[in-house]
PDB file as gemmi writes it, atoms N, CA and C in Angstrom:
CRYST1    1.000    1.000    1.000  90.00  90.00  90.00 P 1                      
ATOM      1  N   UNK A   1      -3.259 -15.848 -17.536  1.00  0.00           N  
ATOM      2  CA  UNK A   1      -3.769 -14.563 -17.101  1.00  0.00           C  
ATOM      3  C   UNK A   1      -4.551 -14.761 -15.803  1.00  0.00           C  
ATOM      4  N   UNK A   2      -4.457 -13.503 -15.152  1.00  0.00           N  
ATOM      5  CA  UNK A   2      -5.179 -13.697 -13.493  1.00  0.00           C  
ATOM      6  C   UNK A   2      -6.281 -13.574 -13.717  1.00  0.00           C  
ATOM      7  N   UNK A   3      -7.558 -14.677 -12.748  1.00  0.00           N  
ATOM      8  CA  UNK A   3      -8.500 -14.422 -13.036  1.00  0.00           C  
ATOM      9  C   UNK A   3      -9.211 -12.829 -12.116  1.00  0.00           C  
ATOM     10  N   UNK A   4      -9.858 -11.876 -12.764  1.00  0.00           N  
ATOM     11  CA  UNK A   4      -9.936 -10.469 -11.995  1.00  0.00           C  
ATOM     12  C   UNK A   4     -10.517 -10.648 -11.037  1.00  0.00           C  
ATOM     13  N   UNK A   5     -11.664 -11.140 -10.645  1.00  0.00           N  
ATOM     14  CA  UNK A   5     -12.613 -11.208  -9.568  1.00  0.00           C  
ATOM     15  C   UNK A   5     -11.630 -12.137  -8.489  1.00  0.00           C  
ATOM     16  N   UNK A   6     -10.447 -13.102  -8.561  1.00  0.00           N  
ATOM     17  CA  UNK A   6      -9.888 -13.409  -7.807  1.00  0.00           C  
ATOM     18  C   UNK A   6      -8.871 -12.022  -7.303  1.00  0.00           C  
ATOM     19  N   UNK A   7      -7.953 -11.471  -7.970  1.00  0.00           N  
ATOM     20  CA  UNK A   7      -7.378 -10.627  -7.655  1.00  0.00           C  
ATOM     21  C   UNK A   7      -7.876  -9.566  -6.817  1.00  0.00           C  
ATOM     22  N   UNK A   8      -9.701  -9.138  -7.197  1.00  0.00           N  
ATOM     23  CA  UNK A   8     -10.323  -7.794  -6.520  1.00  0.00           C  
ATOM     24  C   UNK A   8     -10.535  -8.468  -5.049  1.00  0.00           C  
ATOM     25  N   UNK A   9     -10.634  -9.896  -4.708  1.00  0.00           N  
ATOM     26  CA  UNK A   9     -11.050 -10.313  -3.880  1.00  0.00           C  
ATOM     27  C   UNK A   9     -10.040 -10.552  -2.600  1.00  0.00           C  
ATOM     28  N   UNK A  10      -8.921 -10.530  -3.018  1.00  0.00           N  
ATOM     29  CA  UNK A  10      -7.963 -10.649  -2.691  1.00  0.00           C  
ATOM     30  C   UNK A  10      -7.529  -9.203  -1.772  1.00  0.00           C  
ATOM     31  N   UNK A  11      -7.339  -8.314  -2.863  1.00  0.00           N  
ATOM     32  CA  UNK A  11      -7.308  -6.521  -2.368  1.00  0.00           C  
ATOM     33  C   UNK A  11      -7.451  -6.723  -1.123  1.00  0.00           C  
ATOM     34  N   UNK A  12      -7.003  -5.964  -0.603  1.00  0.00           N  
ATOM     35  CA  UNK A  12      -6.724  -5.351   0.888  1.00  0.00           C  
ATOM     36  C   UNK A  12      -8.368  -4.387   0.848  1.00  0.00           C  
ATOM     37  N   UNK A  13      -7.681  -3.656  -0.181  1.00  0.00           N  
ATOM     38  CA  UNK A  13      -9.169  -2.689   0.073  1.00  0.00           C  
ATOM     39  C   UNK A  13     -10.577  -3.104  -0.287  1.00  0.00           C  
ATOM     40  N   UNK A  14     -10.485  -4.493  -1.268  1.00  0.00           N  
ATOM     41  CA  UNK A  14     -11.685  -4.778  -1.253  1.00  0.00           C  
ATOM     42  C   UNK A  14     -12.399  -5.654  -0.265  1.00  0.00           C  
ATOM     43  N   UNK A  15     -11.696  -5.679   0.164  1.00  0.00           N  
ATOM     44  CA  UNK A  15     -12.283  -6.598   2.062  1.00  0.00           C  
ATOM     45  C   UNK A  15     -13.369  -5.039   2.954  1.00  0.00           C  
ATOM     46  N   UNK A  16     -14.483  -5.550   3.350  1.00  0.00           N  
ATOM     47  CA  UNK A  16     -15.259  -4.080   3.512  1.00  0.00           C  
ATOM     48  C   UNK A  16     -14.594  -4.065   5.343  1.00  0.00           C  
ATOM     49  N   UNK A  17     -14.363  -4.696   5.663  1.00  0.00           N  
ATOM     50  CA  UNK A  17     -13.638  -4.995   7.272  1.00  0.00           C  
ATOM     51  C   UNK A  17     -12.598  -4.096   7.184  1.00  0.00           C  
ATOM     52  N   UNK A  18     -11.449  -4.326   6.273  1.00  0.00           N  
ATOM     53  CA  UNK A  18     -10.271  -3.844   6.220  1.00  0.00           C  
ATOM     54  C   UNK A  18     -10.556  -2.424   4.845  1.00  0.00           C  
ATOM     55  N   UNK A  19     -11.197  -1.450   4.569  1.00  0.00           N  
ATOM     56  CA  UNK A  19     -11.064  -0.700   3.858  1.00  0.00           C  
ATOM     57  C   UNK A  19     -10.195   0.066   3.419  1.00  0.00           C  
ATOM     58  N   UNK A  20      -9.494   0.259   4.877  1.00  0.00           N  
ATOM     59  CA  UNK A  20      -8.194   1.364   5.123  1.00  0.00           C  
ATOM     60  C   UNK A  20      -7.082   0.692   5.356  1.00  0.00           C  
ATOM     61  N   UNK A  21      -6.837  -0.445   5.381  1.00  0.00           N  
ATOM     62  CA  UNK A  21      -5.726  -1.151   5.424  1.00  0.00           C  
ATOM     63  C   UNK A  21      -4.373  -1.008   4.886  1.00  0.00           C  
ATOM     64  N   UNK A  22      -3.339  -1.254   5.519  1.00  0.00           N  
ATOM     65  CA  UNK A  22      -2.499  -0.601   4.282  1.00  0.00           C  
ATOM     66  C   UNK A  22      -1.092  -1.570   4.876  1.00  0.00           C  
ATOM     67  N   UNK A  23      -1.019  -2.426   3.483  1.00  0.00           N  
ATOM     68  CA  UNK A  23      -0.365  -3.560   3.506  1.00  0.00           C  
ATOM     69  C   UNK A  23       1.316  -3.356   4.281  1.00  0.00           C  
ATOM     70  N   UNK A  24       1.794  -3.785   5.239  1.00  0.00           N  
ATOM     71  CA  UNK A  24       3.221  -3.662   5.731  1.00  0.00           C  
ATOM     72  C   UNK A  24       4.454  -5.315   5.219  1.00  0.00           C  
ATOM     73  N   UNK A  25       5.582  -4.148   5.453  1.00  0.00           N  
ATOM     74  CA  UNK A  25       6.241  -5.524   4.917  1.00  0.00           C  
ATOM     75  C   UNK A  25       6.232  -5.497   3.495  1.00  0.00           C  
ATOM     76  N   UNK A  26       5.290  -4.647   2.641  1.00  0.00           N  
ATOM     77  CA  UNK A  26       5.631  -5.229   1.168  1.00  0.00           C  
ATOM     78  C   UNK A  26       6.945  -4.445   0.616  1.00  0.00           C  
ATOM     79  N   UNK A  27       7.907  -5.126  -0.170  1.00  0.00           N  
ATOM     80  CA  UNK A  27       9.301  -4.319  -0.516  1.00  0.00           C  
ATOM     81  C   UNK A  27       9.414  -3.152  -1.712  1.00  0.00           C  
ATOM     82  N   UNK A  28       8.288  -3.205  -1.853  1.00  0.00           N  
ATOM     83  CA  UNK A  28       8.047  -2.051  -3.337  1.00  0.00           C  
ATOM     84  C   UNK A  28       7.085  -1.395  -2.390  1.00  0.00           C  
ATOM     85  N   UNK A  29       6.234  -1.092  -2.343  1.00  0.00           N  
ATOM     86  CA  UNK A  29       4.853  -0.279  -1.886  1.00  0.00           C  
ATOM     87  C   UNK A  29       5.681   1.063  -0.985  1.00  0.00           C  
ATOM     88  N   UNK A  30       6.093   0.951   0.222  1.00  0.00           N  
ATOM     89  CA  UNK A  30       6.969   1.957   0.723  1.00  0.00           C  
ATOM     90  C   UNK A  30       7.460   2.743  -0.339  1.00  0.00           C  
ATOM     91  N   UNK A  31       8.965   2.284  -1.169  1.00  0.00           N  
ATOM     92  CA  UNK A  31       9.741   2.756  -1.731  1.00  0.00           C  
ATOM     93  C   UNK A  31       8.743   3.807  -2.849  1.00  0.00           C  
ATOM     94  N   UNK A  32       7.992   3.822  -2.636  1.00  0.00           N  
ATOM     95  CA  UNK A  32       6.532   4.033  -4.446  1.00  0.00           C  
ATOM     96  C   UNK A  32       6.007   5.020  -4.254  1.00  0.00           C  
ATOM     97  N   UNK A  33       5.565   4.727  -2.407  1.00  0.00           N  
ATOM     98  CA  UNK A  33       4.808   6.042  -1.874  1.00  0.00           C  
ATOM     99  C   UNK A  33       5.049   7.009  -1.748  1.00  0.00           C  
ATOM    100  N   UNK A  34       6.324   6.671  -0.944  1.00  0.00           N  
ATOM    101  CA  UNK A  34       7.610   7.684  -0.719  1.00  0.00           C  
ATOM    102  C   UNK A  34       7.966   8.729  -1.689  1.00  0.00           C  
ATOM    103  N   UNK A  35       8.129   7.682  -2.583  1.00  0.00           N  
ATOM    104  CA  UNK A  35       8.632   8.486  -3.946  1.00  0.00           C  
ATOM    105  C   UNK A  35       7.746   9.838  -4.591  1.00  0.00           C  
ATOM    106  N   UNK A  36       6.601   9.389  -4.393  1.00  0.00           N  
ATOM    107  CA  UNK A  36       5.687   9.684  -4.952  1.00  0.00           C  
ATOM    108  C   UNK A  36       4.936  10.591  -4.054  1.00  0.00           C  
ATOM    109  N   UNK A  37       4.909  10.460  -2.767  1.00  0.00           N  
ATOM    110  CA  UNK A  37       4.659  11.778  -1.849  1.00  0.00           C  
ATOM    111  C   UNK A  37       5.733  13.133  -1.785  1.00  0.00           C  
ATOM    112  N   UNK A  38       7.171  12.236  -1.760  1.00  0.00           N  
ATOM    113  CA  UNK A  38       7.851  13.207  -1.238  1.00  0.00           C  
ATOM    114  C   UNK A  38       9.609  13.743  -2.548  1.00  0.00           C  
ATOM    115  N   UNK A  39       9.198  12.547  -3.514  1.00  0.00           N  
ATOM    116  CA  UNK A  39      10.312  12.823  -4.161  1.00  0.00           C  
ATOM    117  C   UNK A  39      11.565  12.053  -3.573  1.00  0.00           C  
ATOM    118  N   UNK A  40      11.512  11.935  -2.385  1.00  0.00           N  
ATOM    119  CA  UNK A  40      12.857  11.106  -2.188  1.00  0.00           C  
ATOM    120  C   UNK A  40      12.846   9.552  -2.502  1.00  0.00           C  
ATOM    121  N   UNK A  41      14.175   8.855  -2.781  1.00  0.00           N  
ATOM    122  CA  UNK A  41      14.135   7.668  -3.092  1.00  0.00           C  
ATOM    123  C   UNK A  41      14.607   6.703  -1.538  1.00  0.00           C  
ATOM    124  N   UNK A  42      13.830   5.585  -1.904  1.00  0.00           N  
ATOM    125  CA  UNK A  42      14.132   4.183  -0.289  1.00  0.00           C  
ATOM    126  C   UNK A  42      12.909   5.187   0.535  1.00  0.00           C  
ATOM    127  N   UNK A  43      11.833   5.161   0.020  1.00  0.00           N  
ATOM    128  CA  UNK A  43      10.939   4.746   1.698  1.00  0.00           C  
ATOM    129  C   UNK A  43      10.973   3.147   2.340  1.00  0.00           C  
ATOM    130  N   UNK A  44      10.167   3.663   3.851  1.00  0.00           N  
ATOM    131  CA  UNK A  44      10.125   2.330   4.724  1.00  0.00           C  
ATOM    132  C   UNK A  44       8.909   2.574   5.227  1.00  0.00           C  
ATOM    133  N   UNK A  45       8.568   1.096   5.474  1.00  0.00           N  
ATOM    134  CA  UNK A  45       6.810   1.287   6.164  1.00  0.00           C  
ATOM    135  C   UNK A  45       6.617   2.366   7.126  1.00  0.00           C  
ATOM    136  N   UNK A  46       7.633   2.643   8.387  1.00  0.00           N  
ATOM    137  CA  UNK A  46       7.543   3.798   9.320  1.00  0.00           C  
ATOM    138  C   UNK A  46       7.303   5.148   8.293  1.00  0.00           C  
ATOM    139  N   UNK A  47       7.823   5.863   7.759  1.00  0.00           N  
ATOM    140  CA  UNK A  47       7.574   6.696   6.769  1.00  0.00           C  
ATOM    141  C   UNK A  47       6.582   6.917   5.772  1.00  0.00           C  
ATOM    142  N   UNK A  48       6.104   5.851   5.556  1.00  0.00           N  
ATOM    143  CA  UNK A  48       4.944   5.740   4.366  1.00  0.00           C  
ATOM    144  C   UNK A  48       3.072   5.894   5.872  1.00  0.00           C  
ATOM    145  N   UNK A  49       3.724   5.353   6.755  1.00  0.00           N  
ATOM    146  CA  UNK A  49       2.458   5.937   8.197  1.00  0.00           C  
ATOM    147  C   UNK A  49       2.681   6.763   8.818  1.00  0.00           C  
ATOM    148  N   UNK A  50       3.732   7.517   8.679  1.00  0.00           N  
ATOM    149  CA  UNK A  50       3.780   9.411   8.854  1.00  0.00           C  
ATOM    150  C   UNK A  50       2.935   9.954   8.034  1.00  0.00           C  
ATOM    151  N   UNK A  51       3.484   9.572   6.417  1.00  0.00           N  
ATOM    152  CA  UNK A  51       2.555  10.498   5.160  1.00  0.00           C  
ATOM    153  C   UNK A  51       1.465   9.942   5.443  1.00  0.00           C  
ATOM    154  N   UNK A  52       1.184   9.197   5.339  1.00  0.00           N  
ATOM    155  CA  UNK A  52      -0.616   8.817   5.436  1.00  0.00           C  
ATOM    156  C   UNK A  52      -1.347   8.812   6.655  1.00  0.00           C  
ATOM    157  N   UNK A  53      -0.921   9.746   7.463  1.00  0.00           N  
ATOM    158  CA  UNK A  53      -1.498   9.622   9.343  1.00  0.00           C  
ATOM    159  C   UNK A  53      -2.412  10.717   8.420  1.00  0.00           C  
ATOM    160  N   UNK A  54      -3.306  10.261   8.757  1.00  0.00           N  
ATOM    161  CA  UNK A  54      -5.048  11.427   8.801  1.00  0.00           C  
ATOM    162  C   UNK A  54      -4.618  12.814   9.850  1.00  0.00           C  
TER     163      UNK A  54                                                      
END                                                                             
């Protein structure tokens, strides 16, 4: 089992530098967001920083 405090430490978001960070390149995370913003299936990092542009 993972130890937790390694994993939180790890986080993207738990780095106080990088709060808003938002991991590229990962092969699931796109496809998830996507899904999950817009209903369609196969997002890509370009698409997943359209939906999430502030």
């Amino acid at each position: 089992m993972r130890n937790l405090e390694t994993t939180r430490l790890r986080s993207p978001a738990a780095h106080p530098r990088r709060s808003g960070a938002l991991p590229l390149g990962d092969l699931h995370l796109p496809v998830q967001v996507g899904y999950a913003l817009t209903g369609a299936q196969g997002g890509t990092d370009e698409q997943v920083l359209q939906l999430l542009e502030p």
